[in-house]
C-alpha positions as a Markdown table, in Angstrom:
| # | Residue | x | y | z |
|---|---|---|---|---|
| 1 | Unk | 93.9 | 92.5 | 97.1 |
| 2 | Unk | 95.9 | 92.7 | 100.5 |
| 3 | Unk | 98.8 | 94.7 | 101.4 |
| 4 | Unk | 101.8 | 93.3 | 99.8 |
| 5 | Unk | 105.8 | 94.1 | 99.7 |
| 6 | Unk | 107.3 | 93.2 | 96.1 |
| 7 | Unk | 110.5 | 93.9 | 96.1 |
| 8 | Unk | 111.5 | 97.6 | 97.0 |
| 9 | Unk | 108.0 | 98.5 | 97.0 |
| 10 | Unk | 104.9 | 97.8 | 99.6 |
| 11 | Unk | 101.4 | 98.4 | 98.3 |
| 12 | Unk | 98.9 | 98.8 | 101.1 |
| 13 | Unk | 95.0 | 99.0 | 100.0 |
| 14 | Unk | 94.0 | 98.0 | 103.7 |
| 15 | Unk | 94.9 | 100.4 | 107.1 |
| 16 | Unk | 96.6 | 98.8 | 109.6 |
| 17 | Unk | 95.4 | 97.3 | 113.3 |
| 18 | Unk | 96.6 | 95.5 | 115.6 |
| 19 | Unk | 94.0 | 93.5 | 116.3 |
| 20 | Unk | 93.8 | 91.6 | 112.9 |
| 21 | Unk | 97.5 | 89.7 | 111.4 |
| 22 | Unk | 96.6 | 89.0 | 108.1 |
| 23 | Unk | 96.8 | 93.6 | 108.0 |
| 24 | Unk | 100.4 | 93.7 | 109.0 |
| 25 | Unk | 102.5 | 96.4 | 108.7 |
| 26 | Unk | 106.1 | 96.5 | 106.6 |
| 27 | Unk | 108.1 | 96.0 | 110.3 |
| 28 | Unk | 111.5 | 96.0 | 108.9 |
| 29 | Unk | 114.0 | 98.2 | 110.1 |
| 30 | Unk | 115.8 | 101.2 | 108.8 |
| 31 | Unk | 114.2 | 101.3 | 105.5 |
| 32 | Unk | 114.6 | 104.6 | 103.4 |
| 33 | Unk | 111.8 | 106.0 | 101.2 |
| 34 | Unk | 112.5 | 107.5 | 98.2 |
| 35 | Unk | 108.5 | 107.4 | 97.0 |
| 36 | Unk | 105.4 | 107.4 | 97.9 |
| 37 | Unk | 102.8 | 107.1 | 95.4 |
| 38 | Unk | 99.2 | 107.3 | 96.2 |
| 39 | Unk | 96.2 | 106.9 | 94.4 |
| 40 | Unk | 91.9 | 107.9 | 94.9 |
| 41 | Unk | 90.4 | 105.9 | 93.9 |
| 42 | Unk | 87.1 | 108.4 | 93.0 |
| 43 | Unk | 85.6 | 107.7 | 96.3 |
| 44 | Unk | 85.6 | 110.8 | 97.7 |
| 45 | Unk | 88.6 | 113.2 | 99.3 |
| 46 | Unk | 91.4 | 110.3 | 100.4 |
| 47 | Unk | 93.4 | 110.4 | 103.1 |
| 48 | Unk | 96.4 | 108.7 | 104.6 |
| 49 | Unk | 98.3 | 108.3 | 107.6 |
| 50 | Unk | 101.9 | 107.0 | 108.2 |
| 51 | Unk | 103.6 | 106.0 | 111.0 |
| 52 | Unk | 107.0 | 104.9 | 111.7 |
| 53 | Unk | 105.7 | 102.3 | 114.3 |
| 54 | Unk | 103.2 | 104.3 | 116.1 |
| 55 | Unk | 104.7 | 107.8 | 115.3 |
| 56 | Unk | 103.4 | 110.2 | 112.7 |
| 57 | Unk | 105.3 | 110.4 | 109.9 |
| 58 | Unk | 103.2 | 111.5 | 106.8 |
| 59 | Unk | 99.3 | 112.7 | 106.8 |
| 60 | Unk | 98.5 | 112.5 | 103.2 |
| 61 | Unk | 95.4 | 114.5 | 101.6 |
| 62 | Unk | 93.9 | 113.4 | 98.1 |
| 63 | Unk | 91.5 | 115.9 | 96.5 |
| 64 | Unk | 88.2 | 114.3 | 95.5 |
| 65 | Unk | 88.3 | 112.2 | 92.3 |
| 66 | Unk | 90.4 | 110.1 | 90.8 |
| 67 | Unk | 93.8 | 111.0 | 90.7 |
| 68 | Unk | 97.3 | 109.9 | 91.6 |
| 69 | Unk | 99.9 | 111.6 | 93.6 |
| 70 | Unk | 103.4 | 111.2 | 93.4 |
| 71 | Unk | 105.2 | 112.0 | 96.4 |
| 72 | Unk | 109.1 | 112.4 | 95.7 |
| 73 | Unk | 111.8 | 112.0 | 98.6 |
| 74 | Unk | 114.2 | 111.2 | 96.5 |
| 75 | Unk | 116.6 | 114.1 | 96.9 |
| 76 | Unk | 115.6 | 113.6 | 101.1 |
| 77 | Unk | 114.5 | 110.2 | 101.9 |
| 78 | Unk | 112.6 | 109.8 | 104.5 |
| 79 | Unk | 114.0 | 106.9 | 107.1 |
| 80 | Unk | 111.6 | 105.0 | 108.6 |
| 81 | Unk | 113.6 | 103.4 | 111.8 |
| 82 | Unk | 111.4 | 100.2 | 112.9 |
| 83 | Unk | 108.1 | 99.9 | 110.6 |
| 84 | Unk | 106.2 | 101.4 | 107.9 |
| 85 | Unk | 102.1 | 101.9 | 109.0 |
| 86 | Unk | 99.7 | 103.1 | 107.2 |
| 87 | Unk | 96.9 | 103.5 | 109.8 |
| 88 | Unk | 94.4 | 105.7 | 108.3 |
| 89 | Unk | 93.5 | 104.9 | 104.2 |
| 90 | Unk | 90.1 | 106.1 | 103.2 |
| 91 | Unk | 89.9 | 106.3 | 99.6 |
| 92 | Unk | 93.0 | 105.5 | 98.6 |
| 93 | Unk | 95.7 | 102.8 | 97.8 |
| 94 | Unk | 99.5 | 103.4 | 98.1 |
| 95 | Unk | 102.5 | 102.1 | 97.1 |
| 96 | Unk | 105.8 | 102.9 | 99.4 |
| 97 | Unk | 109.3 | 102.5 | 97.2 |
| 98 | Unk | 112.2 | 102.5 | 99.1 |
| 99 | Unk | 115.5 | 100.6 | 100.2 |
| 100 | Unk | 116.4 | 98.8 | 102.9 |
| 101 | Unk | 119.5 | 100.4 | 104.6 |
| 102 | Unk | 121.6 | 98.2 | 106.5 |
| 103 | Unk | 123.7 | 99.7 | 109.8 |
């Protein structure tokens, strides 16, 4: 599989870099996020980091085992101004729902 936007949502199973295209990141501007949904897949503790085109934004810990974790923004979305980057997945896949907000 290979990180892939489907409508509102963007599933990312690979980390980004720079260095390699076909691992891009969801560059669209001022999307909001309303969930983030990430998954272990049993491979030991997960972990994931999100940027907001190179700035932290979210450093996700999984627990060992397979679980899922729902992260809900919907009350506070978070706004991601230029892209969404995941640039640190070990362990996990996640799926990103959100909107695009037009200015």
């Amino acid at each position: 599989m290979a990180n892939a936007r489907t409508g509102n949502t963007y599933y990312v199973d690979t980390a980004y870099t720079a260095t390699v295209a076909t691992l891009p990141e969801l560059a669209i501007p001022n999307v909001k996020v309303y969930y983030i949904i990430c998954a272990n897949n049993g491979g030991g503790a997960g972990e994931v980091l999100v940027t907001d085109g190179g700035t932290t934004k979210f450093h996700i810990h999984l627990d060992t085992g397979s679980r899922t974790q729902v992260i809900d923004l919907e009350s506070y979305p978070a706004i991601f101004n230029t892209s969404i980057r995941v640039t640190t997945l070990t362990n996990t896949v996640v799926t990103f729902v959100f909107e695009e907000v037009r200015r």
